[in-house]
Backbone as a ProteinNet text record, in pm:
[ID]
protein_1_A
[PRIMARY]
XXXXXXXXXXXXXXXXXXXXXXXXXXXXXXXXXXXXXXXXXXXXXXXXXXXXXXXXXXXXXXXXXXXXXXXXXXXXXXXXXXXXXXXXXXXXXXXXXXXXXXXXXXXXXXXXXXXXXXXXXXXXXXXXXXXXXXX
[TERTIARY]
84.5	0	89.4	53.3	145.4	126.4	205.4	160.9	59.4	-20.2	-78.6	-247.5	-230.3	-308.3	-360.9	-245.6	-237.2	-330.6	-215.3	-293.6	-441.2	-497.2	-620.9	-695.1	-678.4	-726.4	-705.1	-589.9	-542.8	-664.1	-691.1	-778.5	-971.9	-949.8	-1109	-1099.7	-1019.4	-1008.7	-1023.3	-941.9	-957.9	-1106	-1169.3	-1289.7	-1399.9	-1395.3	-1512.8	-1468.8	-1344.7	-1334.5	-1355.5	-1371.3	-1496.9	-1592.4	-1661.9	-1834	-1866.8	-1729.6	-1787.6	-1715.9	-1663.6	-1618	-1451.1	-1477.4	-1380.5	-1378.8	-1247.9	-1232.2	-1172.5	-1161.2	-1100.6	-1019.9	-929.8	-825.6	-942.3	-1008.4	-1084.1	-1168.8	-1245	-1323.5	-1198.5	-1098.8	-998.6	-904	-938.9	-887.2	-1039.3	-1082.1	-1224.6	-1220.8	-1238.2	-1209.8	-1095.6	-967.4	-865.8	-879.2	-947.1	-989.7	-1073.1	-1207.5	-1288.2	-1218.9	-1111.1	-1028.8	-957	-918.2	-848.3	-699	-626.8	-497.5	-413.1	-317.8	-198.5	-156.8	-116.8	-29.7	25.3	139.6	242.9	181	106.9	36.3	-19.5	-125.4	-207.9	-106.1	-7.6	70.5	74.2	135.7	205	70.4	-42.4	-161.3	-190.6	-175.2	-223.4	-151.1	19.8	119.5	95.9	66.5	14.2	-73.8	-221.9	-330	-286.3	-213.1	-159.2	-103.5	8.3	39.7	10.8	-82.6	-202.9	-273	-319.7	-400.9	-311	-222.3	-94.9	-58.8	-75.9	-44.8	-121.8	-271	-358.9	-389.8	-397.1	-391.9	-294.6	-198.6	-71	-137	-176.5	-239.1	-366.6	-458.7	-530.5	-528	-394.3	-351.3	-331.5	-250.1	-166.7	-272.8	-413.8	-483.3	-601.2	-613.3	-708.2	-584.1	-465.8	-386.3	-391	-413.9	-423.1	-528.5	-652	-812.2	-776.9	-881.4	-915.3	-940.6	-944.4	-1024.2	-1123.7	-1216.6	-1381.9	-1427.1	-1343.5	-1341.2	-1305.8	-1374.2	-1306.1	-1307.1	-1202.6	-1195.2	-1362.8	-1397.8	-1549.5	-1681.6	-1640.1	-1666.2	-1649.3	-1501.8	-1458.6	-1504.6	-1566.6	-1660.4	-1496.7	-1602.6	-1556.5	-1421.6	-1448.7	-1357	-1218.8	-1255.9	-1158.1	-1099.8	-1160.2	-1058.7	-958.5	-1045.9	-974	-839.2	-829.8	-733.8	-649.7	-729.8	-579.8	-487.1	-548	-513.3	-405.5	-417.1	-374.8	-225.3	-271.6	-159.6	-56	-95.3	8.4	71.4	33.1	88.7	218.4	186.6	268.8	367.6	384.4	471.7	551.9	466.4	557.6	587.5	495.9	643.9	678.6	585.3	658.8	780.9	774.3	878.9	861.5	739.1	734.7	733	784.5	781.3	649.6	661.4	551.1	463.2	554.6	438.6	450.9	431.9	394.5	263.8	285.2	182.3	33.6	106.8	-22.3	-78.2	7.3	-59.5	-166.6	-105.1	-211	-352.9	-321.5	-434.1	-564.4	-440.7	-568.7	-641.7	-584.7	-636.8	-744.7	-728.1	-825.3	-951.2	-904.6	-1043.5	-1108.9	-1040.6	-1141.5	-1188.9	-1164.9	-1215.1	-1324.3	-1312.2	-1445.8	-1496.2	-1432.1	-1484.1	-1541.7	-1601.5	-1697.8	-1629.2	-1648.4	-1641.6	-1497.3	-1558.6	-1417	-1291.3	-1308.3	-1232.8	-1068.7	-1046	-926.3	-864.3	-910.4	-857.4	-842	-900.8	-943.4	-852.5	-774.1	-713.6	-553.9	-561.8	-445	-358.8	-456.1	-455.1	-401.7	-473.4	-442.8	-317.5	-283.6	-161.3	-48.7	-58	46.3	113.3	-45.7	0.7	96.8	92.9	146.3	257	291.5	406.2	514.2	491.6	550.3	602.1	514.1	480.6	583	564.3	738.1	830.7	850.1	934.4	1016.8	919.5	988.7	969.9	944.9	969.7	1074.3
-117.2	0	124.1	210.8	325.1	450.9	519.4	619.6	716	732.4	807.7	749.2	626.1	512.7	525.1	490.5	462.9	589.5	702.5	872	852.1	849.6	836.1	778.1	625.4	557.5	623	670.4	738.2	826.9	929.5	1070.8	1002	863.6	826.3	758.4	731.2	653.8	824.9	910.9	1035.9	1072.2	1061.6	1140.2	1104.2	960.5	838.9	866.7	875.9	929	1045.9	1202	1285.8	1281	1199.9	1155.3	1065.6	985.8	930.8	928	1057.1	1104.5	1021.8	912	803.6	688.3	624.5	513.8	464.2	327.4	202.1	153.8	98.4	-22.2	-88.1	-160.4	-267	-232.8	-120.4	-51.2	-38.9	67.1	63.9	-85.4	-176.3	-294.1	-309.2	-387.6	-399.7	-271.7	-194.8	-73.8	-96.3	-164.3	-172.5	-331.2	-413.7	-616.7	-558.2	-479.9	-475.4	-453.7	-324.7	-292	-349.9	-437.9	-553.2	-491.5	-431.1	-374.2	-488.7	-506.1	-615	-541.1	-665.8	-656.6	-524.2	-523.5	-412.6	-327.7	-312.7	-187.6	-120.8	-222.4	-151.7	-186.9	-214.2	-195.8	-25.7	12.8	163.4	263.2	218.8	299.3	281.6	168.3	178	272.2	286.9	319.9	471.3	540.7	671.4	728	662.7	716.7	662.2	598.2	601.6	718	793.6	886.6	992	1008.3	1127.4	1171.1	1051.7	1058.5	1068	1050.5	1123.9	1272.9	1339.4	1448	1512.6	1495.4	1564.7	1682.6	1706.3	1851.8	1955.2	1921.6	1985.9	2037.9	1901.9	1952.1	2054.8	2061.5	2088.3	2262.3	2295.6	2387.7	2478.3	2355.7	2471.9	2505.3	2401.4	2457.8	2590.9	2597.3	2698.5	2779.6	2814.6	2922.4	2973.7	2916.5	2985.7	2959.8	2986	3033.5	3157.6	3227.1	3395.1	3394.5	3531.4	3535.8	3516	3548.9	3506.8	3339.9	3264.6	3153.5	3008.6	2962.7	2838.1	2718.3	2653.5	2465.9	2426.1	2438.5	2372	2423.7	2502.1	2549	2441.4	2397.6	2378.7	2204.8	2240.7	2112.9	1969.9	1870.8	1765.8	1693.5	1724.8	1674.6	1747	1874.7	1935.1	1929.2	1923	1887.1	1774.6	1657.5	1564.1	1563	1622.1	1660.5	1750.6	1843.9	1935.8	1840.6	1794.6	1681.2	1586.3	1511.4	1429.1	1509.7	1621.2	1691.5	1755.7	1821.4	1890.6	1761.2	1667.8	1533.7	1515.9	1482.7	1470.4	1528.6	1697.3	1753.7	1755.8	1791.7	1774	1688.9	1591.9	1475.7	1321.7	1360.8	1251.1	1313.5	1451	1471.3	1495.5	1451	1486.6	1598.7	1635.1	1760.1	1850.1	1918.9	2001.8	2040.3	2011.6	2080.3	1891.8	1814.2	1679.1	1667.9	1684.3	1680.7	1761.5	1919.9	2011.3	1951.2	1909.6	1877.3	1760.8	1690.8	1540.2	1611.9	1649.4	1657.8	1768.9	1882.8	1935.8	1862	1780.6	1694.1	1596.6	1533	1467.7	1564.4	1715.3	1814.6	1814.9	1866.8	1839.4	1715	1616.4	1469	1501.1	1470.6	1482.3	1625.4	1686.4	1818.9	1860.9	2066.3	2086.6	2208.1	2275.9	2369.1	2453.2	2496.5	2580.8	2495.3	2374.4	2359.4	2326.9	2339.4	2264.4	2409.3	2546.6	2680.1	2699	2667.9	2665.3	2579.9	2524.6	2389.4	2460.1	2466	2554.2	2674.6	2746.4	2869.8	2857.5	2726.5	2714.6	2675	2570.3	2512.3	2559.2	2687	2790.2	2906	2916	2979.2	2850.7	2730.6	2635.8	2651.1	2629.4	2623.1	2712.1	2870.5	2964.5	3001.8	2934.3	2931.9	2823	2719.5	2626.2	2659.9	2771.8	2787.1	2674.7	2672.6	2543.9	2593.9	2728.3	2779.1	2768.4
0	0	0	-107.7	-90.3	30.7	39.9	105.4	120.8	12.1	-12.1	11.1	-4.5	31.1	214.8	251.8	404	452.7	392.5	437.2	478.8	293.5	321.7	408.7	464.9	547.6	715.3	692.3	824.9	880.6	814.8	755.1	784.2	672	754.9	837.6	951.1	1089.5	1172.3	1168	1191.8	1188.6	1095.7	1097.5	1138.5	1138.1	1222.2	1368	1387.2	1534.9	1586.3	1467.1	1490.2	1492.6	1476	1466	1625.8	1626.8	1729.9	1885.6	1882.6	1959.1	1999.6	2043.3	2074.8	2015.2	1925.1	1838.3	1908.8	1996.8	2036.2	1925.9	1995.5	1923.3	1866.7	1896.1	1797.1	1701.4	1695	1627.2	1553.2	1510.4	1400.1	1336.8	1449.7	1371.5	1309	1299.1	1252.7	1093.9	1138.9	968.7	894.8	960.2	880.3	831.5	877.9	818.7	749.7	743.6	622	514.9	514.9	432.8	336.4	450.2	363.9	357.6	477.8	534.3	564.9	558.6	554.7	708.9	739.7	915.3	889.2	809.5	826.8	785.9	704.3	685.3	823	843.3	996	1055.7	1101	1241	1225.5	1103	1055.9	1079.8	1032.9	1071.8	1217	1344.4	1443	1502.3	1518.3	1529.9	1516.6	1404.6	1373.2	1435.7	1484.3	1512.9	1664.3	1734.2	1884.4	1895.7	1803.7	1822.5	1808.4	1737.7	1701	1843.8	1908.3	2050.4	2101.9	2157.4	2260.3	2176.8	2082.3	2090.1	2023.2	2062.4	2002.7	2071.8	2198.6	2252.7	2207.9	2189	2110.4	2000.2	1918.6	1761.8	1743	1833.5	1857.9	1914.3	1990.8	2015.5	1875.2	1815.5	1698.4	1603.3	1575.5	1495.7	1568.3	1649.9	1727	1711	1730.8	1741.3	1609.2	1457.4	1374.2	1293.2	1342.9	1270.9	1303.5	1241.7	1223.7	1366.1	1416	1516.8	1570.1	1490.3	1498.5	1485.7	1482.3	1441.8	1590.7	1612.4	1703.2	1654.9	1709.5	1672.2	1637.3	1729.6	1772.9	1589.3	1511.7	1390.9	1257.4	1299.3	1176.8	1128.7	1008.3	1013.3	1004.8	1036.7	1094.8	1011	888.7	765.6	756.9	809.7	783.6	892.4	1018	1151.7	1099.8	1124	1069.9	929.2	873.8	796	856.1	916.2	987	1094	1132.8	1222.2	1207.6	1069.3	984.5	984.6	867.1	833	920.6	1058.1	1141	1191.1	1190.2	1289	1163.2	1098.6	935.4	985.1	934.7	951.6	1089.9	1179	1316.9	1355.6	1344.8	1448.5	1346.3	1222.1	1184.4	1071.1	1033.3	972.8	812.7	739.6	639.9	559	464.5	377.5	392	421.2	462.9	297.4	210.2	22.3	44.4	20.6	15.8	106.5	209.4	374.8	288	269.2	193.4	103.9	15	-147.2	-122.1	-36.6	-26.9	21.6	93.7	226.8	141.2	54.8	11.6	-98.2	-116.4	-256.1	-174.3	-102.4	32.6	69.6	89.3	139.7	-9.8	-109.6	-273.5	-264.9	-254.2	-253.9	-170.1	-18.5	92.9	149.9	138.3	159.6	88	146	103.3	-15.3	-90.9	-217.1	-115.4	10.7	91.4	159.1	177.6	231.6	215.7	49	46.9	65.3	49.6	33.7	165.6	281.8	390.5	511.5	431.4	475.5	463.9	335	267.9	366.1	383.1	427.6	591.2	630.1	818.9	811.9	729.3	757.8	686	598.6	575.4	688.2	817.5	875.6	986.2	984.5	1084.2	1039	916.7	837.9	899.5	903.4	894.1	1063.2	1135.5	1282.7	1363.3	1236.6	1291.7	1237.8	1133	1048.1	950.6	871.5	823	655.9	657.5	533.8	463.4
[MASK]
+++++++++++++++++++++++++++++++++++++++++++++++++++++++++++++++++++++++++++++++++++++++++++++++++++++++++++++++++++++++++++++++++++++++

């Protein structure tokens, strides 16, 4: 499974776990056997979304620190959390290229999102970008 593959699956394990507040280990094994995910594959996806939940207050920080003002976490529809999510984890702690991290993810908000969000997506995580300096 390529990378870009995994992402995606990553992104809807992410977003079923916005809907339903809290995803268990078995509930994401269970989504990754329908799938039809190979061991090493889901080890690399369980592995990810363990570390997502250990540093999701972090993530969660950096995206409320750069909405507009008028704007809170609690707004931003569910798809696009989940992608910001996805994506700051990317860049910060796993290290990936930050125009690789963007390009996917906004291509993911055109896919499931709504008409604003890949501009919307764009826009937050340019200001993250500039905020870790990784310009």
């Amino acid at each position: 499974m390529d990378k870009s593959a995994k992402r995606e699956l990553t992104f809807k394990i992410l977003y079923s776990n916005q809907i339903n507040k809290e995803m268990n280990n078995e509930e994401i094994d269970i989504f990754l056997e329908e799938n039809n995910i190979k061991d090493k594959d889901r080890e690399n996806i369980n592995a990810d979304i363990a570390k997502i939940k250990e540093n999701i207050k972090d993530i969660e920080e950096k995206i409320s620190k750069n909405l507009k003002d008028n704007w809170s976490i609690d707004r931003i529809s569910k798809i696009d959390k989940a992608l910001l999510i996805l994506a700051i984890y990317e860049i910060q702690y796993k290290e990936i290229p930050f125009k690789v991290v963007i390009n996917e993810v906004v291509e993911l908000a055109k896919k499931y999102g709504e008409d604003t969000s890949a501009s919307f997506i764009n826009g937050v995580l340019a200001n993250i970008v500039k905020e870790l300096n990784l310009e």
